[in-house]
C-alpha atoms as one frame of an Amber mdcrd trajectory, in Angstrom:
protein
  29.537 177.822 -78.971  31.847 180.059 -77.123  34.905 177.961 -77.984  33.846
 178.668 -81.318  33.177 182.513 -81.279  36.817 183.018 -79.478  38.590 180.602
 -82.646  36.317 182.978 -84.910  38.005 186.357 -83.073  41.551 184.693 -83.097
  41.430 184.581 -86.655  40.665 188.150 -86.841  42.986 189.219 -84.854  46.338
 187.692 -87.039  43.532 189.982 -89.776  45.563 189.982 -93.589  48.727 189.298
 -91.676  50.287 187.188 -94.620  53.739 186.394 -95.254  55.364 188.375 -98.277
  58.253 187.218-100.145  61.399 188.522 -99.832  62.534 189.411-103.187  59.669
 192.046-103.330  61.445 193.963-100.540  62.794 196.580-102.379  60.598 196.843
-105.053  60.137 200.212-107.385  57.140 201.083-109.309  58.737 202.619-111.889
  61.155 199.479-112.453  58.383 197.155-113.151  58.494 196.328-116.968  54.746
 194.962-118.239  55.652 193.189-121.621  51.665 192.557-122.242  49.914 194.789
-124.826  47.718 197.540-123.109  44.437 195.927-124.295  45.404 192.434-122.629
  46.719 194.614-119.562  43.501 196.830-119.401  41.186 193.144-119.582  43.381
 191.366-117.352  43.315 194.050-114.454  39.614 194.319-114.804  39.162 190.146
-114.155  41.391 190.956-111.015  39.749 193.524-109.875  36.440 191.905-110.274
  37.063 189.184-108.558  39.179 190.551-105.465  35.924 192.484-105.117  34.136
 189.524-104.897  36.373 187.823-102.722  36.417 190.495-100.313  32.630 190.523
 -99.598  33.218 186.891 -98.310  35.954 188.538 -96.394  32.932 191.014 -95.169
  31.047 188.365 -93.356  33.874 187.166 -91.485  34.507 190.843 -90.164  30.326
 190.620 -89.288  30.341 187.307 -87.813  33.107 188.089 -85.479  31.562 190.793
 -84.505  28.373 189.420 -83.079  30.501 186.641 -81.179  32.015 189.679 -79.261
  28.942 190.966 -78.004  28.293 186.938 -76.664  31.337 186.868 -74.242  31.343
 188.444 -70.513  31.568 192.100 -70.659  34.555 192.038 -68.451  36.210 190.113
 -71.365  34.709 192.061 -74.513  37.008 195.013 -73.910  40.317 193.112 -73.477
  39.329 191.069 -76.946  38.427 194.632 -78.764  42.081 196.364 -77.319  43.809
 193.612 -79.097  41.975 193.357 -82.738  42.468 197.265 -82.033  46.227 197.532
 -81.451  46.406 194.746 -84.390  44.028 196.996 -86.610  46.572 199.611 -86.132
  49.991 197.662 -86.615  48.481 196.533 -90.197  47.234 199.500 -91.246  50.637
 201.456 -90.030  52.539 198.560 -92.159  50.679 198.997 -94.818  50.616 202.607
 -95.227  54.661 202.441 -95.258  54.612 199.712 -97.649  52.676 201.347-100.259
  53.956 204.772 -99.934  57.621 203.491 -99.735  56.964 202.425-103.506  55.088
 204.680-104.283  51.455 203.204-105.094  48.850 205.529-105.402  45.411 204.950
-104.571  43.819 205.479-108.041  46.231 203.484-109.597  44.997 200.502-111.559
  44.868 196.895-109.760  48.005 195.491-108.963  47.075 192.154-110.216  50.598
 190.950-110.919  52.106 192.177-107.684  52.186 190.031-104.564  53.012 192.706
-101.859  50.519 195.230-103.396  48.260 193.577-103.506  49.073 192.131 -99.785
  48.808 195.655 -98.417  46.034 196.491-100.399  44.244 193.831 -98.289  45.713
 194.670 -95.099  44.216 198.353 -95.647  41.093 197.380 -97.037  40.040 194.605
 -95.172  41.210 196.393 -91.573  39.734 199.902 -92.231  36.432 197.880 -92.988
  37.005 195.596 -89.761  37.718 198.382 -88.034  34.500 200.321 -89.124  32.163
 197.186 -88.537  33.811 196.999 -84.711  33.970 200.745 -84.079  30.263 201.561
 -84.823  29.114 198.743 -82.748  31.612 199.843 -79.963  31.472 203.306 -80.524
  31.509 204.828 -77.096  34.849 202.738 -76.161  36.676 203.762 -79.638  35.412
 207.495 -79.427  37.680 207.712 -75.888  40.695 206.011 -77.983  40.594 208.177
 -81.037  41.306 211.767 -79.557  43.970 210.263 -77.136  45.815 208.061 -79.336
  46.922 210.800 -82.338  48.686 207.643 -84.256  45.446 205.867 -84.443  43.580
 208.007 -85.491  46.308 209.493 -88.031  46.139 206.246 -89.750  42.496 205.880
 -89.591  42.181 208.742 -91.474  44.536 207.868 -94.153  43.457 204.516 -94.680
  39.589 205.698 -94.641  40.907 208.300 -97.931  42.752 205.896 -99.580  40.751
 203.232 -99.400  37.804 205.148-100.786  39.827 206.083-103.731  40.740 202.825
-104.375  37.251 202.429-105.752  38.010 198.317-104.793  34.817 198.317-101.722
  31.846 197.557-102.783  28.869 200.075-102.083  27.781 197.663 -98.700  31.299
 197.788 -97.328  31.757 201.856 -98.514  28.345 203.048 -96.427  29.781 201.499
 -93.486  32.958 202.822 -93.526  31.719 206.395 -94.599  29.289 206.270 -91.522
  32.643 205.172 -89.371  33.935 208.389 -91.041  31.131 210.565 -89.894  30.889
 209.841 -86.357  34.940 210.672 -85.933  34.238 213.689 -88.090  36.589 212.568
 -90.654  34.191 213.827 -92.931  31.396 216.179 -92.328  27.802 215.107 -92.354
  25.573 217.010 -94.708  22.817 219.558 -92.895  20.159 216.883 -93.209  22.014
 214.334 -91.874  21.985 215.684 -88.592  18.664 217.234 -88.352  16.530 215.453
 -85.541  13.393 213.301 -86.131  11.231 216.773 -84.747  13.865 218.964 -87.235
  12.887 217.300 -90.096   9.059 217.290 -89.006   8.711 220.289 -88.572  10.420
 220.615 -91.922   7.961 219.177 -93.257   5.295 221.270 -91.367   6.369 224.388
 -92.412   6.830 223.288 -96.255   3.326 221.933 -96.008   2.006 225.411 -94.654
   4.137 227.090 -97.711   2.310 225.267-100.086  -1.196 226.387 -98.928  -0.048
 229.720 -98.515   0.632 229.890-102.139  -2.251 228.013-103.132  -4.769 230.393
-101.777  -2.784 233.556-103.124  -3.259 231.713-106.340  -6.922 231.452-105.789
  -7.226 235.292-104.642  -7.958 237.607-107.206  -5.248 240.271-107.908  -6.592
 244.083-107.590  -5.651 244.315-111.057  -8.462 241.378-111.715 -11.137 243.203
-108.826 -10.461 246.731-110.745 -11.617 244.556-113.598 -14.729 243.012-112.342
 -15.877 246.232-111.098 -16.223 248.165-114.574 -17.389 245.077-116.099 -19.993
 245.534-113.055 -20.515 249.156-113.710 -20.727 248.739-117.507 -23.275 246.524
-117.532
């Protein structure tokens, strides 16, 4: 079992690390010529997309897996494993970011189904900010210490957490872990509610639950319009 759970977290570590042929080196977005009609384009990108999506759930449960067979080695080993798939987190995403802003891919652009190295780097971003969510939540106090001293790490976590969202390529599973991830850094801001206490939002609740009797009984009182009323019926009579 353990020789297993450390061949599990090997393979993370070398995470999207694939080789990416040379003659895409210097390639240019704005020299790629599509010669297929925009309606065969516009299905063709969609079948992609779907199924990288799909793929990349399966991807998800690797990333989960290796996870739990962290937490099953000595603790005097955990942190040594979780530096490395760190410092590897942040080679790939670094790569990847200079990759796809050297030519020029942005985020919301449509799925780069007939381009190797995007689509490489798209995986070495997506699939490592996710990793790198999953680990960091579960690890939080350890990667909380790393983030404000290492400025490059977090630098890139940040872009890669933006980018990826705008891709629009995790699925919603994947996206509420990674927005949590982005919460407790404070990449984004939690709404009010969100970090209202269990006795904040009771007493929430309290005080709306006192508001609605309140108004309930004033309902129920007669104005002094009404008593004037009743009184020279009353008198009248």
């Amino acid at each position: 079992m353990f020789l297993r759970n450390l061949s599990i977290i090997a393979c993370l570590i070398c995470l999207v690390n694939c080789k990416v042929d040379s003659t895409h080196k210097d390639i240019k977005k704005k020299q790629v010529v599509d010669t297929l009609p925009q309606e065969h384009k516009n299905a063709e990108t969609f079948n992609h997309r779907k199924t990288y999506i799909e793929e990349f759930k399966l991807r998800r449960e690797e990333h989960k897996e290796a996870v739990n067979s962290i937490a099953s080695i000595q603790k005097d080993k955990q942190r040594l494993y979780i530096e490395e798939i760190r410092n590897n987190i942040k080679k790939l995403l670094t790569e990847a970011r200079g990759t796809l802003e050297r030519v020029q891919w942005k985020s919301e652009d449509p799925f780069p189904y007939d381009s190797d190295l995007l689509k490489t780097n798209l995986s070495k971003l997506l699939e490592n900010i996710s990793f790198f969510s999953e680990l960091s939540l579960s690890y939080f106090s350890h990667f909380e210490k790393v983030m404000k001293k290492d400025r490059k790490l977090n630098t890139v976590i940040v872009w890669a957490y933006n980018y990826a969202k705008d891709t629009g390529l995790l699925d919603s599973d994947t996206m509420e872990v990674v927005d949590k991830m982005a919460k407790k850094f404070s990449i984004i801001q939690s709404s009010d509610r969100e970090k209202m206490t269990k006795s904040d939002i009771e007493e929430e609740a309290r005080n709306e639950q006192k508001k609605r009797k309140e108004e309930k009984s004033r309902d129920k009182k007669p104005s002094k319009k009404q008593k004037d009323s009743s009184k020279k019926v009353k008198s009248e009579l």
